[in-house]
N, C-alpha and C positions, 0 to 999 in steps of 0.2 A: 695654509693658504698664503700667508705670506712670509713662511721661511725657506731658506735655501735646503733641500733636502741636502746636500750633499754638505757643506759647509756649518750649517746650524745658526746660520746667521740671517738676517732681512734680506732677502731675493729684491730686485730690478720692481717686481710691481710693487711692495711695500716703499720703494724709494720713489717712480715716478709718482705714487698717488700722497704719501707724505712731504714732500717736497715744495710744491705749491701754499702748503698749511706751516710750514717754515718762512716759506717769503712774506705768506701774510698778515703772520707774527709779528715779523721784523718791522713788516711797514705800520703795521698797529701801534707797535711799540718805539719805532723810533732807531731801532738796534740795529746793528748791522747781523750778520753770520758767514761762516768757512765752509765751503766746501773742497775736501781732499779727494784726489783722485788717481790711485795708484794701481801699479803691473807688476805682477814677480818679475823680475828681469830672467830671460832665457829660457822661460818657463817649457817653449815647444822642446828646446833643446833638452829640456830637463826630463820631459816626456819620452823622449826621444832613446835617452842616455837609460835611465831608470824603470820606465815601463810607466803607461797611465794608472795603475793602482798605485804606485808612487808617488805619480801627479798627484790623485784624487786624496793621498795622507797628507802631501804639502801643502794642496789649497784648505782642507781643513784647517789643517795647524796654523797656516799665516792667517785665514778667518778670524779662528779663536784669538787669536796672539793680537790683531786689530781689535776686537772686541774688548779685550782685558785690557788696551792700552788707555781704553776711554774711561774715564771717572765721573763724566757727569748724567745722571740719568734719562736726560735731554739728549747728548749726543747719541747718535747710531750708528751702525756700519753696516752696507748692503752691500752685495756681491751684485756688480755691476755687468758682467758679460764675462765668460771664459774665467780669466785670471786678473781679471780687472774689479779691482772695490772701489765703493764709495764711502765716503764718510761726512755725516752733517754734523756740524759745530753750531749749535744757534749760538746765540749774544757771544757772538768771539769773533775778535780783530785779528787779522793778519799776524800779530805778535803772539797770539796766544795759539792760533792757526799751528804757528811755525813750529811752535814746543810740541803740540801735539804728535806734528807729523816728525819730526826727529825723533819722539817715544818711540814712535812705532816704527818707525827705519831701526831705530838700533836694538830694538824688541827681534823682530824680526832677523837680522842680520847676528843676535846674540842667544837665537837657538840653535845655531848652528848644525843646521841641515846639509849634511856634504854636498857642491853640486863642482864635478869636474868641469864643466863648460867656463862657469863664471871667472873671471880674473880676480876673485872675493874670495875664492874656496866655498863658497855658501852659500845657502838660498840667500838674496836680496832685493830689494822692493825700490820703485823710483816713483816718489809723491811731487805731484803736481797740485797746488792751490791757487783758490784764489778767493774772494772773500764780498759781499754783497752789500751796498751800501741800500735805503733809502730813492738814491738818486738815480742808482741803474737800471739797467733795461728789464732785466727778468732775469728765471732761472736759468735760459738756456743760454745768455750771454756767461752767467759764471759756469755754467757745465763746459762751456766750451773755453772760455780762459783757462781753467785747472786742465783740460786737456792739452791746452797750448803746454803749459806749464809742466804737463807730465813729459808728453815728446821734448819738451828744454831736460828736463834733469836724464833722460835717456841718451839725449847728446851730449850732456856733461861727463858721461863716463858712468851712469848707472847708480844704484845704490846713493840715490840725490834726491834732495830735498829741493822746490824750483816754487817761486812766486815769481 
């Protein structure tokens, strides 16, 4: 019910309905938390090049590979739409945010998945964060910052890390 059949990971409805139970954690507690928001880079083109049974071995494998990046049994990672994840950080600042998503950029980009397209030689991921104080508006002002934030690291040149 609420895993990704195809990835093995929390699906889009286990993230919109735990989500909210994250915020108001945070506000209970005082804490802040990180949400990450990243895209295989070139991923159609990947499709494109390799065939979607290809795709559907890559999105597994960057899944898992986000999944295994996370150590604390609080954080999660849901597969957000197509090729796009999520990932919640409770009680973690922007600094701790940052470490995470570098894990999993150079996780990712160091299983080295041939992709011709890329100017990387290899599958690679561009993470957008951004992090929840207390004082801010809600969820969907930080859903939509990390997205700002993902489109930034996509115009950096890809395979980017962006707050």
């Amino acid at each position: 019910m609420f895993l990704d059949d195809l990835t093995k990971v929390f699906n889009r409805r286990y993230f919109d309905t735990h989500i909210n139970k994250i915020q108001l954690s945070a506000l209970r507690e005082n804490t802040e938390y990180a949400l990450l928001l990243m895209d295989i880079d070139y991923f159609k083109q990947y499709n494109d090049i390799y065939g979607h049974v290809e795709g559907d071995v890559v999105l597994h494998l960057v899944a898992q590979t986000i999944a295994n990046s996370l150590q604390r049994p609080s954080d999660f990672v849901a597969r957000y739409g197509g090729e796009e994840f999520v990932v919640v950080l409770p009680h973690t600042n922007e600094e701790g945010a940052r470490c995470v998503a570098e894990k999993i950029k150079n996780n990712i980009y160091g299983l080295g998945v041939l992709h011709k397209y890329s100017e990387f030689e290899f599958v690679t991921i561009s993470i957008g964060g951004a992090t929840l104080l207390q004082s801010d508006e809600g969820n969907m002002d930080i859903l939509q910052r990390a997205d700002k934030k993902m489109y930034a690291a996509k115009a950096q040149g890809r395979n980017t890390v962006c707050f």
